[in-house]
C-alpha positions as CSV (number, residue, x, y, z in Angstrom):
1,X,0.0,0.0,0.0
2,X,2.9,2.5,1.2
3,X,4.4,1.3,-2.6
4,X,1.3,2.4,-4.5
5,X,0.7,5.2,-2.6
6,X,4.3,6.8,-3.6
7,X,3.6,6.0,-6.8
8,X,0.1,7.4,-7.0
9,X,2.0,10.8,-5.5
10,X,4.5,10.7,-7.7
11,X,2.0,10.3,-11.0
12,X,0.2,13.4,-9.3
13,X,3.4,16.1,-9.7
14,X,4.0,14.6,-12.9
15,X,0.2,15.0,-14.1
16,X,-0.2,18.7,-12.3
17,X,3.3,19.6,-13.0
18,X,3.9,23.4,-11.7
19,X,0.5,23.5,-10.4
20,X,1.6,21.2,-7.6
21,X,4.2,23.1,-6.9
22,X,2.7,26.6,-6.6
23,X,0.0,25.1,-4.1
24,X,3.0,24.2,-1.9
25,X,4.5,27.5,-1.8
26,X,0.9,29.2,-1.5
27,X,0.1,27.2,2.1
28,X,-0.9,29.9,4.8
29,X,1.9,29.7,7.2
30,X,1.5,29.8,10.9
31,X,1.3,33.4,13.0
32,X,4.1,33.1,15.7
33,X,2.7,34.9,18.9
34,X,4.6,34.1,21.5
35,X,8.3,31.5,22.0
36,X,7.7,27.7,21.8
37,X,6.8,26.0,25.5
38,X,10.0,25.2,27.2
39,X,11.4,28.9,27.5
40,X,9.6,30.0,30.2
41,X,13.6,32.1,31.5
42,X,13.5,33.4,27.7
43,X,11.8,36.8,26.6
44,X,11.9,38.0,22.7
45,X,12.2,42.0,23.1
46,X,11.4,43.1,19.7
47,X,11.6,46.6,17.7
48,X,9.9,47.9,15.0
49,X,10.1,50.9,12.7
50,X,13.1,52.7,13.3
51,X,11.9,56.6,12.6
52,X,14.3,57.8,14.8
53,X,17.7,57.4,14.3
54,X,18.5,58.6,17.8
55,X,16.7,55.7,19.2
56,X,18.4,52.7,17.1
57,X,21.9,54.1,18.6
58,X,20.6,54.0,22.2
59,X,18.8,50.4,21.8
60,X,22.1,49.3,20.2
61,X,24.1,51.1,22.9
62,X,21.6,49.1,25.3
63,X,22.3,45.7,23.9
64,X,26.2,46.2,24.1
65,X,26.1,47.7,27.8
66,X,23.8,44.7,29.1
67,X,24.4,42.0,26.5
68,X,21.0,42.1,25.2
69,X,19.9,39.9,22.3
70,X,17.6,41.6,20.7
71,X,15.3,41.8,17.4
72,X,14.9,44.9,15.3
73,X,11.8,44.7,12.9
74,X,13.5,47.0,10.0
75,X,11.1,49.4,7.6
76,X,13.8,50.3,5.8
77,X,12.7,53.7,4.1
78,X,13.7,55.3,7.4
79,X,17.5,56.8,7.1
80,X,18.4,55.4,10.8
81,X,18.9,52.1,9.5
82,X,21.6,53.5,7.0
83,X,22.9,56.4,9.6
84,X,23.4,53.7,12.5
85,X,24.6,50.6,10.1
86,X,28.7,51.4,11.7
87,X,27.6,50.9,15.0
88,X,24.6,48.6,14.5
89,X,26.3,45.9,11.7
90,X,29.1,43.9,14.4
91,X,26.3,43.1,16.9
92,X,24.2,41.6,13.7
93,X,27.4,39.7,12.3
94,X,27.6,38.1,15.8
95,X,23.7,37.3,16.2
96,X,23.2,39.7,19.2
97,X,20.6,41.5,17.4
98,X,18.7,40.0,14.5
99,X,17.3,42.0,11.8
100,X,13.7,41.1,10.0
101,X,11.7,42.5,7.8
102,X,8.7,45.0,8.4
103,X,8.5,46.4,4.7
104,X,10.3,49.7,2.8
105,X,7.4,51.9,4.2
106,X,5.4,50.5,6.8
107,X,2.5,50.7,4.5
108,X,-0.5,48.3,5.6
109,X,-0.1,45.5,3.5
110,X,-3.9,44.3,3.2
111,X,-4.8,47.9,1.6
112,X,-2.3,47.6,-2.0
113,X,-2.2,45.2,-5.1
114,X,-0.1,41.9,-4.9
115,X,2.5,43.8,-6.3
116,X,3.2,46.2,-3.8
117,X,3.2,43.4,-1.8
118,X,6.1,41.5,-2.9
119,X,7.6,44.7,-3.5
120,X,7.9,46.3,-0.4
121,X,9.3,43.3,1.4
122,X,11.6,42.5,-1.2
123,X,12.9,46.4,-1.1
124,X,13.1,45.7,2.6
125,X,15.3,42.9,1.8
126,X,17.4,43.9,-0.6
127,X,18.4,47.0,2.1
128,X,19.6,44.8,4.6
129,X,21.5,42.4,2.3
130,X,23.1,45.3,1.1
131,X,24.3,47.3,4.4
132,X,24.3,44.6,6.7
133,X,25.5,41.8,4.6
134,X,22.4,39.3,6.1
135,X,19.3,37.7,4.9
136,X,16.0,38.8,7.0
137,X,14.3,36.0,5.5
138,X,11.9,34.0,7.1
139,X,10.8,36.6,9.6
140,X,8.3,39.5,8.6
141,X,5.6,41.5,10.8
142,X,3.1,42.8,8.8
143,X,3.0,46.7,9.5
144,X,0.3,48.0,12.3
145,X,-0.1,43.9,13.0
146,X,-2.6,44.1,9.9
147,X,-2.7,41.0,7.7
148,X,-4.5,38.7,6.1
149,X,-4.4,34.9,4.1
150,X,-3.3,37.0,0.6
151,X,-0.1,39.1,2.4
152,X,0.8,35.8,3.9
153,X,0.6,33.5,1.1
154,X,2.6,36.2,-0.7
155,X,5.4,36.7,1.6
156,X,5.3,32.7,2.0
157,X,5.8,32.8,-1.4
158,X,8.6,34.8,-1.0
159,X,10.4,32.8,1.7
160,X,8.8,34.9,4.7
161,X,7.3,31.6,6.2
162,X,7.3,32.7,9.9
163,X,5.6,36.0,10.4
164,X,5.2,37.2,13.6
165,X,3.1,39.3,16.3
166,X,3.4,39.6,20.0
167,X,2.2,38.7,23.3
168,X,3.1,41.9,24.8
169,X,3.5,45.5,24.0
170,X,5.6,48.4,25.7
171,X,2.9,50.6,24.5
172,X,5.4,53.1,23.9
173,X,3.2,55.4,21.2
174,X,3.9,59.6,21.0
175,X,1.7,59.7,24.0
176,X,3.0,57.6,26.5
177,X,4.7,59.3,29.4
178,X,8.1,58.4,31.0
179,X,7.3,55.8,33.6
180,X,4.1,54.2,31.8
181,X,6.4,52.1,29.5
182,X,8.1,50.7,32.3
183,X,5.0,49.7,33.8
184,X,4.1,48.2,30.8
185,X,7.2,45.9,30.7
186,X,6.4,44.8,34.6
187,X,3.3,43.4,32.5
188,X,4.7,41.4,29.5
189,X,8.6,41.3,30.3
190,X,7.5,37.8,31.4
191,X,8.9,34.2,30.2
192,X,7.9,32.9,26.7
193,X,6.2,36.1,25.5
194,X,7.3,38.4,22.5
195,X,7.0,41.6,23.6
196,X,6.7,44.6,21.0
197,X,8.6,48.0,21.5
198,X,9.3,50.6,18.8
199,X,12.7,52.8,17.8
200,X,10.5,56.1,17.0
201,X,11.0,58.4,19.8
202,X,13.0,58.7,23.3
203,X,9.7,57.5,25.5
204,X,11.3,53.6,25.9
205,X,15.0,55.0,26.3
206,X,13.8,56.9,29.2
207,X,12.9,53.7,30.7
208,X,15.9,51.6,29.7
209,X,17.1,51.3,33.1
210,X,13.8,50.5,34.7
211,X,13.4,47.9,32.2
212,X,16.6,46.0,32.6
213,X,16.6,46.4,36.3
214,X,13.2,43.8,35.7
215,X,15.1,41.6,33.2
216,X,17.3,40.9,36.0
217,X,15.4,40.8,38.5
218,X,13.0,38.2,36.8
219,X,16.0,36.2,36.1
220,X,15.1,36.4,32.3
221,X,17.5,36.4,29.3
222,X,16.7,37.9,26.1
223,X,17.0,36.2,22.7
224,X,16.6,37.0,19.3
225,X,13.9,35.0,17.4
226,X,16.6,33.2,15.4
227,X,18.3,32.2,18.2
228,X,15.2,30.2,19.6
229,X,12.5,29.3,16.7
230,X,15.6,28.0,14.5
């Protein structure tokens, strides 16, 4: 039976030729949302956007002080990226921080054609091949968290097989006031979770030391997505 089954599976590729092989690459991949069970002393401390530069050289400043692994979500149409690559490209050539892709311009990717798509992750990509000599590829997050089965068959299509949200935000929009963010990390800083921060103003850096004060305290190490869904 196991013969004739092979067989049977073989005779459909042949029969459906690329047909077979695009509905493969069009399956709907999984949303990561928090770390796989079993890293319970493990917390993924994860930055998006990147609008101001001044904030990219503090988190990085942050991860060399303090040995943070960290992972930077990189919408690459913001000049940061290319201002900070100097200080920013040794810690990703060692795997301290990991770079992934969140688009050229943040642009919500259920709102434009299958075009604009495929290109504004592969712009993305191209960016960080080319300044920080790595591939992003397979982590995306979808801009504002929005997506849908089309985006993620499309970046699936594209190698971006594990996109990912959070289970845990810092909160840290234009608004928030010095002191909120950190009570937001007493929150989420917590074991297994993904926890979502963003590199577009000074409101998180004001809390930096609050912050890793609680990594510490909760016994807690940080890790780069890479480093545990590999």
């Amino acid at each position: 039976m196991k013969r004739r089954a092979f067989i049977a599976g073989i005779a459909a590729v042949v029969a459906f030729g690329g047909n077979a092989v695009a509905a493969a690459k069009t399956r709907v991949p999984d949303v990561i949302f928090q770390l796989p069970k079993g890293h319970k002393n493990q917390v993924a401390w994860t930055i998006d956007d990147g609008s101001s530069s001044s904030a990219i050289a503090a988190y990085v400043a942050l991860a060399k002080r303090n040995n943070l692994h960290l992972t930077f979500f990189v919408t690459s149409a913001f000049s940061g990226w290319r201002e900070n690559a100097n200080l920013l490209r040794p810690l990703v050539q060692s795997g301290q921080i990991q770079l992934a892709n969140h688009t050229k311009t943040h642009v919500d990717l259920t709102k434009v054609s299958d075009e604009r798509v495929k290109a504004e992750l592969l712009e993305c990509e191209r960016f960080i091949k080319k300044v920080y000599g790595v591939d992003p590829k397979p982590y995306f997050r979808p801009p504002y968290g929005f997506y849908n089965d089309r985006v993620l068959r499309i970046a699936a299509n594209l190698g971006y097989t594990k996109p990912v949200m959070w289970f845990g935000t810092l909160a840290d929009s234009g608004q928030t006031r010095p002191g909120r963010i950190a009570k937001h990390a007493k929150k989420w800083m917590v074991g297994g979770r993904i926890v979502i921060d963003h590199a577009n103003s000074s409101n998180t850096v004001q809390d930096f030391a609050e912050i890793v004060k609680l990594i510490q305290h909760r016994d807690l190490s940080t890790v780069t997505l890479r480093e545990v869904l590999d």
